[in-house]
N, C-alpha and C positions, 0 to 999 in steps of 0.2 A: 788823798781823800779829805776833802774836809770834816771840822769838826761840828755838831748839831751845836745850832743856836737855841738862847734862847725865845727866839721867834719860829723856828722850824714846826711851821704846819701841827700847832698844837700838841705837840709831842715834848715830854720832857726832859729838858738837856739834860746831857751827862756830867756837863761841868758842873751845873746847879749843883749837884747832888755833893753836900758836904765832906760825904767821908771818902771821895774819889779824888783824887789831882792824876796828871800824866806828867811826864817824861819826855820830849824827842830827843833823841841821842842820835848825833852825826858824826862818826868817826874821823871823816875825812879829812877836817881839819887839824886832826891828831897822828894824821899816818906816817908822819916822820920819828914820833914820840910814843910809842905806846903807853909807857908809865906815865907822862902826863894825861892822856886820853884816858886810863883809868881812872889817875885819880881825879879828874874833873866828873866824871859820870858818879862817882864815890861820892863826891864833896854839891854835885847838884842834889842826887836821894836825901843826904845828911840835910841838906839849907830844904827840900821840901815835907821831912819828917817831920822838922824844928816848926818850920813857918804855918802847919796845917795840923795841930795838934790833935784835931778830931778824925781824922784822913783815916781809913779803916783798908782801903785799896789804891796803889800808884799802879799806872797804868804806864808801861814804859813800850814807846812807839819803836822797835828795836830797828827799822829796816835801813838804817844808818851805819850800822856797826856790820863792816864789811870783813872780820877775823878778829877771832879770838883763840889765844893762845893761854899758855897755863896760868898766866899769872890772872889775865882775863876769868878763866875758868874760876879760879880761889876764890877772887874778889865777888863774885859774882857768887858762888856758892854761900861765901860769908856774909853776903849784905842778907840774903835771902833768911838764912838763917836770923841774924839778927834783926829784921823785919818785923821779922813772922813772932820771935818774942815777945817783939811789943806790939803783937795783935793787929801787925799790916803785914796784908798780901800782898807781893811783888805778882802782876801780871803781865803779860810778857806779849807784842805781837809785834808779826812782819820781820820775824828772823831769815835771812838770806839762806840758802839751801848750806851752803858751805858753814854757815855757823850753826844752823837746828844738825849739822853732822856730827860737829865737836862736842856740842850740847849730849845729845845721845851717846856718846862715842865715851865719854869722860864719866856717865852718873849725874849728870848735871840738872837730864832734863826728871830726871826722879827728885833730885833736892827741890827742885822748882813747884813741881806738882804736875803734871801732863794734863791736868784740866787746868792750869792757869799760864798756857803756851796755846796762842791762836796763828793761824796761819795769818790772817788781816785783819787788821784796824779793826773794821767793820763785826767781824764775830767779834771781838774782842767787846768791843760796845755793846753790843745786843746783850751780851753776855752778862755786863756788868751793870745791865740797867734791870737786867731780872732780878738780880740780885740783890738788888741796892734800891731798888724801888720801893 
């Protein structure tokens, strides 16, 4: 899906909007290595908390991330948690059926919040431009 420009038919981008940044996270060049693949997804959030200091919501495009496993699950749990402390919302779309499983399956998708988990991109935006507008 592409992302709205800021030329898109008078509508206002999503990037524009200061207290928003995203995430694409693609696992697959990590699938020999899980603990690397985590701690780069770890150490991208951390470089875009630091570098966006007014960012109020990271918007992480998840449909790259093809399994997640326990350690997966913590880190994930933990970032969420420590996010949310300092007043960002981790939102979350385009989880593969097999990982919104483990999500549910674990308590994951409760620490998360079930309204900041979209099936696509697309609600995902609409969503955050209500919000955020």
């Amino acid at each position: 899906m592409p992302i709205p420009s800021a030329h898109s038919r008078g509508r206002r981008s999503l990037w524009s909007l200061s207290r928003l940044t995203h995430l694409s996270y693609n696992a697959a060049s990590f699938k020999d290595d899980l603990i690397a693949g985590i701690t780069v997804f770890e150490d991208a959030l951390l470089q875009l908390e630091q570098d966006h200091p007014q960012v109020t919501h990271i918007l992480i495009k998840s449909s790259g991330i093809n399994g997640l496993d326990a350690s997966g699950v913590d880190m994930l749990g933990n970032l969420v948690t420590r996010f949310r402390d300092n007043g960002i919302t981790l939102v979350f779309s385009g989880f593969k059926r097999q990982v919104q499983e483990v999500i549910e399956r674990t308590g994951l998708a409760e620490q998360i919040g079930r309204d900041q988990i979209f099936a696509t991109d697309r609600e995902a935006i609409d969503r955050l431009l209500r919000i955020l507008a």
